[in-house]
C-alpha positions as CSV (number, residue, x, y, z in Angstrom):
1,X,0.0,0.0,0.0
2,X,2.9,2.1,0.8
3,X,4.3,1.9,-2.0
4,X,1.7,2.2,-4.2
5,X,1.2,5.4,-2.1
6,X,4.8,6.7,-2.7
7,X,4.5,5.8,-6.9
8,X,1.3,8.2,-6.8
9,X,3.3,10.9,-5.7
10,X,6.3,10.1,-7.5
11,X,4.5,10.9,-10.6
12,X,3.2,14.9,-9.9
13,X,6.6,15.7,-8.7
14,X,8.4,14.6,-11.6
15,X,6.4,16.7,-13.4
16,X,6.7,19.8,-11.6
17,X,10.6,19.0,-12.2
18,X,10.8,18.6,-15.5
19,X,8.4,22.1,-15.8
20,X,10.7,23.6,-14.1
21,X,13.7,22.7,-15.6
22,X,12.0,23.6,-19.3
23,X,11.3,26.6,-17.4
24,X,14.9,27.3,-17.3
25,X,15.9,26.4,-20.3
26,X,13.2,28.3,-22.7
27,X,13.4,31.6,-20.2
28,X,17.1,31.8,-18.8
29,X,17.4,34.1,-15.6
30,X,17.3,38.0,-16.6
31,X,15.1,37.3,-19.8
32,X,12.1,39.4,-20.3
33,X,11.0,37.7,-23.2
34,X,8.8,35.4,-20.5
35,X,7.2,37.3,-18.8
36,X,3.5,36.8,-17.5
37,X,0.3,38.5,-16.2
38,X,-1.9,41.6,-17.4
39,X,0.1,43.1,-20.2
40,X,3.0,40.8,-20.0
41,X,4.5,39.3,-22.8
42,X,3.2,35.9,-23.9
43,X,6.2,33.1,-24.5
44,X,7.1,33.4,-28.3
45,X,5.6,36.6,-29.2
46,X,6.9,38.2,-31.8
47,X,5.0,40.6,-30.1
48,X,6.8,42.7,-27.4
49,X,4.6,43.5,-24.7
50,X,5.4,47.9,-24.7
51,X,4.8,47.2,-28.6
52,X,0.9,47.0,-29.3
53,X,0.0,45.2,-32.5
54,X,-1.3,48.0,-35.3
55,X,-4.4,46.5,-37.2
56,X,-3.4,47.6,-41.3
57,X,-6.4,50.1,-42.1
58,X,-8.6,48.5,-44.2
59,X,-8.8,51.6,-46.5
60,X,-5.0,52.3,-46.6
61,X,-3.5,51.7,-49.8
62,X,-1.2,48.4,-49.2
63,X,1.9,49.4,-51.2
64,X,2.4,52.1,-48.5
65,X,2.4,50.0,-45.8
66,X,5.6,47.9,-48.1
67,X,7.3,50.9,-49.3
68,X,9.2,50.7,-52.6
69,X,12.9,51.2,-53.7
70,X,12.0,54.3,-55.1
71,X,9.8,55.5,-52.7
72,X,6.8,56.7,-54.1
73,X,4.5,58.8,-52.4
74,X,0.6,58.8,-52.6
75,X,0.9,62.6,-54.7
76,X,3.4,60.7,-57.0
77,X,0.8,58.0,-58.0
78,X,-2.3,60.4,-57.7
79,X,-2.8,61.7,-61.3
80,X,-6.2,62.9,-61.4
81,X,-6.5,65.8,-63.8
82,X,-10.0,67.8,-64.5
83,X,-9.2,68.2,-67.7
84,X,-11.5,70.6,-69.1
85,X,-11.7,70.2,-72.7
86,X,-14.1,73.7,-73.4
87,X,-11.6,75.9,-71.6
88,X,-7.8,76.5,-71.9
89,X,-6.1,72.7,-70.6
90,X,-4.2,71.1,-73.6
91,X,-2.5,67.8,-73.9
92,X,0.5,67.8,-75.7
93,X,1.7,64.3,-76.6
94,X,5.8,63.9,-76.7
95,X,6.6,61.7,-79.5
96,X,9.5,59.4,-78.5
97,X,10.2,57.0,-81.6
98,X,9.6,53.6,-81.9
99,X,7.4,53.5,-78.4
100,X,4.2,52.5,-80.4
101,X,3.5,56.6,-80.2
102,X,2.0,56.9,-83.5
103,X,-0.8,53.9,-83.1
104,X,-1.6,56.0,-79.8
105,X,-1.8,59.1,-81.6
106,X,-4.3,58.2,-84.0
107,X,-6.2,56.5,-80.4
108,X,-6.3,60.4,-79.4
109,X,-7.7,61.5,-82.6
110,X,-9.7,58.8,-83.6
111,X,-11.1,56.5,-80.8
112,X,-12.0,59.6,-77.9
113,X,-15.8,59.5,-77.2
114,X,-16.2,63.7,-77.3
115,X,-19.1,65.8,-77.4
116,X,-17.0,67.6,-80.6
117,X,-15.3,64.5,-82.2
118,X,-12.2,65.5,-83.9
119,X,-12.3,66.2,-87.4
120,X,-10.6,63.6,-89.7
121,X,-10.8,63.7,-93.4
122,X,-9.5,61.1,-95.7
123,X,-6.1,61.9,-97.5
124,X,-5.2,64.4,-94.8
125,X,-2.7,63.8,-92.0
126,X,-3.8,65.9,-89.7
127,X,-7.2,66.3,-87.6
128,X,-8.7,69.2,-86.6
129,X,-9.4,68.9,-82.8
130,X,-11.4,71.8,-81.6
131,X,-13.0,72.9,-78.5
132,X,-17.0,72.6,-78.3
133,X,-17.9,75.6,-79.6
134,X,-14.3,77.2,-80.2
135,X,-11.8,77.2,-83.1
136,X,-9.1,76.4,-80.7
137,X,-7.3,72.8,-80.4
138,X,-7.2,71.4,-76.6
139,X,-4.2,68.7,-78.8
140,X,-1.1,69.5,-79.8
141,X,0.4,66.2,-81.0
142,X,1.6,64.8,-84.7
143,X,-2.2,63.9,-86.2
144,X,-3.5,67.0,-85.1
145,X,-0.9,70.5,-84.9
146,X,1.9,68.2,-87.1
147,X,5.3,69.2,-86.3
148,X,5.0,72.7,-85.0
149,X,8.0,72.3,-82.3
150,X,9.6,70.2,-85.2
151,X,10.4,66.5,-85.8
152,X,9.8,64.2,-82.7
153,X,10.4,67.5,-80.6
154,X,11.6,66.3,-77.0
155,X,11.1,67.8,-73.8
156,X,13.5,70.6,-74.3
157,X,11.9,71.3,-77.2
158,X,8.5,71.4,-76.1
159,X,8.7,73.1,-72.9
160,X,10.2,75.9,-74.8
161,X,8.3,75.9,-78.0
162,X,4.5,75.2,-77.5
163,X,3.5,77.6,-75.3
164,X,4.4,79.5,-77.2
165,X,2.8,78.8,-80.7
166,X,-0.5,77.5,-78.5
167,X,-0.6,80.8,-76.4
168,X,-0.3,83.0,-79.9
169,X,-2.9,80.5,-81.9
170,X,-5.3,80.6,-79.0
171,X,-4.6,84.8,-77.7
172,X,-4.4,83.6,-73.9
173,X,-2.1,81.2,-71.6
174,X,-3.1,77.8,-71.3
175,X,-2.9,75.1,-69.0
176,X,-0.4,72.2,-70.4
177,X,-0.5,68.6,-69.7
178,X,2.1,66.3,-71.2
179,X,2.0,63.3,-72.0
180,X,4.3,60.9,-73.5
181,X,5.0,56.3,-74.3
182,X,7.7,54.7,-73.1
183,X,9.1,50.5,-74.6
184,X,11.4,48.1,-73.7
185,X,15.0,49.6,-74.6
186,X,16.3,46.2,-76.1
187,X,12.9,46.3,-78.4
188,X,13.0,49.9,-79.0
189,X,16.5,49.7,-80.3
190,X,15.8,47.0,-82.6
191,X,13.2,48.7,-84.0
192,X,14.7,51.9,-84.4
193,X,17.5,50.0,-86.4
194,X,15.3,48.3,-88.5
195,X,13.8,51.4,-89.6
196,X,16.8,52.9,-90.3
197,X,17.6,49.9,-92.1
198,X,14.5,50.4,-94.4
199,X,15.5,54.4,-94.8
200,X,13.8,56.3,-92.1
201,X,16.4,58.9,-91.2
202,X,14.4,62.4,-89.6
203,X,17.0,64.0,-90.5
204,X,14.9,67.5,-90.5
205,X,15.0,67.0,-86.5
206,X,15.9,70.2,-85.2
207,X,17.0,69.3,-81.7
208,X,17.4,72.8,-80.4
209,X,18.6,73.3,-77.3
210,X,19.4,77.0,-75.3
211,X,17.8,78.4,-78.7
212,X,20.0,76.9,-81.5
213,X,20.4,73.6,-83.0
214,X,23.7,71.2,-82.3
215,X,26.7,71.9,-84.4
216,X,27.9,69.3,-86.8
217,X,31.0,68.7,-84.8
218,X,28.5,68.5,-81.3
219,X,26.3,65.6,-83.6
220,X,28.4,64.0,-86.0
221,X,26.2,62.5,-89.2
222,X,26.6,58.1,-88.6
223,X,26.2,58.0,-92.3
224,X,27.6,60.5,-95.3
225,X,25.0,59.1,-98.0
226,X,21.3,60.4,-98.1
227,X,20.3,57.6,-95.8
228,X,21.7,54.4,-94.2
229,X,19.4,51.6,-95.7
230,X,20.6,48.3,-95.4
231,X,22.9,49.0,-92.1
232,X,23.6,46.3,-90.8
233,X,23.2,45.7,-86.1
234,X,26.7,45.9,-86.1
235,X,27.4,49.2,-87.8
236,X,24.5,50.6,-86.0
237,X,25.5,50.4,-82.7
238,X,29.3,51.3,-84.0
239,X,28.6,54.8,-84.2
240,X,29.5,56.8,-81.0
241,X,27.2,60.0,-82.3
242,X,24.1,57.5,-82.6
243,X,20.8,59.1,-80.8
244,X,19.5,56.2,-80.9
245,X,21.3,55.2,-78.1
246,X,19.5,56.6,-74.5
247,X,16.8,57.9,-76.7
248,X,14.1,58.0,-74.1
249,X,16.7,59.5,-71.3
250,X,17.9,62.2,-73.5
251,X,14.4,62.9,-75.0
252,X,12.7,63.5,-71.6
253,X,15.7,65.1,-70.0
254,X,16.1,68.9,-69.9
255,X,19.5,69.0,-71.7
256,X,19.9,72.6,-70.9
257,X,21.4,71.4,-67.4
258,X,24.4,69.3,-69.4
259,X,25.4,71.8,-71.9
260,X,22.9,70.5,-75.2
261,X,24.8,68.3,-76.8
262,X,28.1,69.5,-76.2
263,X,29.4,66.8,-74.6
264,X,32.9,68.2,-73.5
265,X,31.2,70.4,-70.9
266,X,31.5,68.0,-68.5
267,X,32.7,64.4,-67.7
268,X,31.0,61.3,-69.1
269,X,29.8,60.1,-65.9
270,X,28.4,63.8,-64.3
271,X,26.3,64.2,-67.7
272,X,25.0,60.7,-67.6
273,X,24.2,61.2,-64.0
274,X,22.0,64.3,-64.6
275,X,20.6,63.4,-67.6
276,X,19.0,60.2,-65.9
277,X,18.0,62.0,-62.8
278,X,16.5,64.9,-65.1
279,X,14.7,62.3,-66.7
280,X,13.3,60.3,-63.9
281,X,12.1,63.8,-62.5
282,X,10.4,65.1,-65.3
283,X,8.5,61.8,-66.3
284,X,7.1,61.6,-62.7
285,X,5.7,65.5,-63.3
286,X,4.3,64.3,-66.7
287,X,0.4,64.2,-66.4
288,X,0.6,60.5,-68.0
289,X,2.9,58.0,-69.4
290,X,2.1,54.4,-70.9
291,X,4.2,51.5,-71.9
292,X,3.9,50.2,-75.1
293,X,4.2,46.6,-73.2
294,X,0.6,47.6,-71.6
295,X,-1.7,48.5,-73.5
296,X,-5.2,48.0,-71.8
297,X,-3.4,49.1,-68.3
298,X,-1.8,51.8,-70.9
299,X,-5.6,53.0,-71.8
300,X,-7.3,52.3,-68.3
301,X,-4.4,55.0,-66.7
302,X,-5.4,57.4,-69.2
303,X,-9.2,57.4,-68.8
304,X,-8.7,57.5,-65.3
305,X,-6.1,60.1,-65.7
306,X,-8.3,62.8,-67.7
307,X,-11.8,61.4,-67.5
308,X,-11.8,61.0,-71.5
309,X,-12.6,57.2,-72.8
310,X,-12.2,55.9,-75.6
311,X,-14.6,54.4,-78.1
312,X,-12.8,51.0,-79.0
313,X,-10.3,49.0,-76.4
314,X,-6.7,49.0,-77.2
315,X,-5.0,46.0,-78.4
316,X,-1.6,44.5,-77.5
317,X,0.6,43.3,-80.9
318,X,3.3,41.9,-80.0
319,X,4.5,40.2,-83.3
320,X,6.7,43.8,-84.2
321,X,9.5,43.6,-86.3
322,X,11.9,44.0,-83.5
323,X,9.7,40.9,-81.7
324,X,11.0,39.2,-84.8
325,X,14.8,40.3,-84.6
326,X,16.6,36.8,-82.7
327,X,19.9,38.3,-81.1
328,X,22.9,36.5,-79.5
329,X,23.6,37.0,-75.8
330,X,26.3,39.6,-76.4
331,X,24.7,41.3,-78.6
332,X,22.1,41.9,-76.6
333,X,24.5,42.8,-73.4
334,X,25.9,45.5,-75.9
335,X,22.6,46.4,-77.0
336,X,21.8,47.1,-72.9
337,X,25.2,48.5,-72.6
338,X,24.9,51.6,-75.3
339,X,21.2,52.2,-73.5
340,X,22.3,52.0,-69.7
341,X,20.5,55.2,-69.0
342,X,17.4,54.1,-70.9
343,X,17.3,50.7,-69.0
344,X,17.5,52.4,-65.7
345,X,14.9,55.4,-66.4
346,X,12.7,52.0,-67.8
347,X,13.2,49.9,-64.6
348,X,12.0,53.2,-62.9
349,X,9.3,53.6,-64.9
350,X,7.8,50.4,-64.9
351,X,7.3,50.2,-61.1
352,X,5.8,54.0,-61.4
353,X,3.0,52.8,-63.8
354,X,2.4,49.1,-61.8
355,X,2.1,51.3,-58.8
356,X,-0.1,53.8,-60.4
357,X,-2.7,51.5,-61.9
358,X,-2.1,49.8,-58.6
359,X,-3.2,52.6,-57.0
360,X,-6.2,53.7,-59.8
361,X,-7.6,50.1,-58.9
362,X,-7.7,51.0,-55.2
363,X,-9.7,53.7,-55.8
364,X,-12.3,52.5,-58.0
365,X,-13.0,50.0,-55.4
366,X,-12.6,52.9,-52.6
367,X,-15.4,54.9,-54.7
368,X,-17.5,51.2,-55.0
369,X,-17.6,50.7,-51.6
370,X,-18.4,54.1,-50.6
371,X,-21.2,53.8,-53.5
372,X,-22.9,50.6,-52.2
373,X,-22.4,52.6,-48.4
374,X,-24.9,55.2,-49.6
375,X,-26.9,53.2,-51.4
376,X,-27.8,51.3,-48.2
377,X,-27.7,54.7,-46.1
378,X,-30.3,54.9,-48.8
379,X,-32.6,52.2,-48.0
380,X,-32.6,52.3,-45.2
381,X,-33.9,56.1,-44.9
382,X,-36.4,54.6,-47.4
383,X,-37.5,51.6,-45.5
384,X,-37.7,54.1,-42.4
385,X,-39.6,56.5,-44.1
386,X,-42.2,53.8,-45.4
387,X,-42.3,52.1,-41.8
388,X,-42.9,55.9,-40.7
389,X,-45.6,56.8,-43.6
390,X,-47.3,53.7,-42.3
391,X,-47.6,54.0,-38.4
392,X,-49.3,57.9,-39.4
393,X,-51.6,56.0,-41.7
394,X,-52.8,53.1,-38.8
395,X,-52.6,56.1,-36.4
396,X,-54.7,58.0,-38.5
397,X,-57.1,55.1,-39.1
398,X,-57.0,54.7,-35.3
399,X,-58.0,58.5,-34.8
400,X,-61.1,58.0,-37.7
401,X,-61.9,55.1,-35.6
402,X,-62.1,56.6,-32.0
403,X,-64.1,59.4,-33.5
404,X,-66.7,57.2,-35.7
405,X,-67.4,55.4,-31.7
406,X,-67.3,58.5,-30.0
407,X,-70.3,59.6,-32.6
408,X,-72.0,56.4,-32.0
409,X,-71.8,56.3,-28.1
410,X,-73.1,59.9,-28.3
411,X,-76.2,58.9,-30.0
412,X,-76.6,56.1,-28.1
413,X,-76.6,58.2,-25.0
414,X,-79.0,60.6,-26.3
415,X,-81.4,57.7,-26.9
416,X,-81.6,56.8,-23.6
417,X,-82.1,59.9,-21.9
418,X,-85.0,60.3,-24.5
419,X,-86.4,57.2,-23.3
């Protein structure tokens, strides 16, 4: 009996032991990672207890609670414009080449549901975009001004040429909103090579900069003949004076801060350094951008962008001639090589639009929630408005009812004091 006893209590103290001793072991003496009671910390929190856990806000926008490389802030990806089409705001629409700008061109033209459609007669180039009710043009792009700042003017050009000619066209100051594509570098350059294979060569590009056009010695000519059909890859990227190397860096840069195209007013390495940041800055400004690898997201930024829709979705081709152009691996290093700039100011852009159609997306189901919200603030002022409408009409019935027997006992009273 005893020892049955003495096993019966062998067994409770063992376990208060071994408690004990992996006690000791989890929660060494001094840690406060252990501690118990109101407010204390729970064993393997990865809580601690004078830290209180933050619920995310359901209406916060996520990617700023996971901030990017870049850091974006909610006034970088906010690009809401009230664009109003019958007064002075104009889009103006920087070309870059081989970015899929002139398809989106003729979108602008072409495909916007307005009240005053564009005009666009067959055989003509141009459209005549007017104003409801004015002779003045709220686009100044390719299909609708032409060339007015010259060839595939770029942001030096612009900024300093249209308002210009729009200010003297139209007699007062208007409110400008660029607007510009970006592509792939690697594609961009193919394709801008295999045009210049077939003959393109816009040579009557001004490129002014600080009022004058580049010397000859500032932008050596790659090719002495009228053109250079049939270069070959090899040639093309051979030439040291080729623009189409950092084409959509230099196009959205303000070149005035690196001396135009003078290339010996500073080092290598300084210019390519402000040209890129120049770039980054200005496109970030820019009331849109699209990439010519997202087309839908490309036209769902814009309409949300300017409240303008267009009439016909946009469609993604991807079987382009440079899609067709099969490259070695070192080629294609050089190719990324000769457009460093461009395939930095790219990676930067890319996240930009993600973000901002990110963010669009956020919105439109901010605004659908809010929407079903009042629609059930709504009903329910309805529902208590018909529950009210029909307690005053049983009330009322109640009240025509009280008075019909009050008439009745009334008479019935009279009767018997008659009798």
């Amino acid at each position: 009996m005893d020892d049955k006893s003495n096993k019966l209590l062998l067994v409770p103290v063992l376990t208060v032991l071994f408690v004990m001793i992996g006690y000791q072991y989890i929660c060494p003496a001094g840690s406060t990672s252990c501690r118990f009671g109101n407010g204390e910390s729970f064993p393997f929190s990865k809580y601690p207890a004078d830290v209180k856990r933050k619920s995310p806000d359901p209406g916060e926008y996520a990617p700023f609670r996971f901030p990017s490389k870049f850091n974006f802030t909610r006034e970088d990806l906010e690009r809401h414009v009230d664009f109003d089409i019958k007064e002075n705001d104009v889009i103006v629409f920087l070309h870059i080449q081989k970015t899929g700008g002139t398809t989106f061109g003729r979108h602008l033209v072409r495909n916007i549901h307005l009240e005053r459609p564009c005009d666009c007669r067959s055989g003509q180039k141009k459209c005549t975009c007017h104003r409801p009710g004015k002779a003045e043009s709220w686009l100044f792009s390719r299909f609708s001004t032409g060339w007015s700042c010259g060839l595939h003017a770029d942001w030096t050009e612009l900024t300093n040429c249209v308002p210009a000619v729009m200010n003297k066209k139209q007699k007062k100051d208007a409110n400008f909103y660029y607007i510009t594509l970006l592509r792939d570098p690697v594609s961009r350059y193919l394709s801008e090579w295999k045009h210049v294979q077939r003959g393109a060569t816009w040579k009557t590009a001004l490129h002014m900069c600080d009022g004058r056009p580049p010397t000859p010695d500032e932008l050596p000519a790659c090719y002495s003949s009228e053109d250079w059909t049939g270069v070959s890859l090899e040639e093309f990227m051979a030439c040291p004076s080729n623009l189409a190397n950092n084409r959509q860096t230099r196009m959205l840069a303000d070149l005035s801060l690196v001396g135009c195209y003078n290339l010996s007013s500073m080092s290598e390495e300084r210019r390519a350094e402000l040209l890129l940041s120049s770039a980054k800055r200005n496109l970030l400004r820019m009331a849109f951008f699209g990439l010519t690898e997202f087309q839908r997201k490309t036209q769902f930024l814009f309409e949300r962008t300017f409240g303008l829709h267009f009439i016909t979705a946009f469609t993604q081709i991807n079987g382009t001639r440079a899609a067709g152009v099969t490259v070695g691996t070192s080629t294609r290093r050089r190719i990324e090589e000769l457009n460093a700039l461009d395939m930095q100011l790219y990676k930067y852009a890319r996240e930009l639009f993600s973000r901002r159609v990110q963010y669009c997306h956020h919105q439109e189901r901010q605004e659908e929630r809010e929407r079903k919200r009042e629609q059930r603030r709504r009903m329910k002022e309805q529902k208590a408005s018909q529950i009210q409408q029909q307690e005053d009409g049983e009330r009322k019935d109640l009240e025509q009812e009280n008075v019909a027997l009050t008439g009745v006992t009334e008479d019935y009273s009279s009767q018997v004091v008659r009798w």
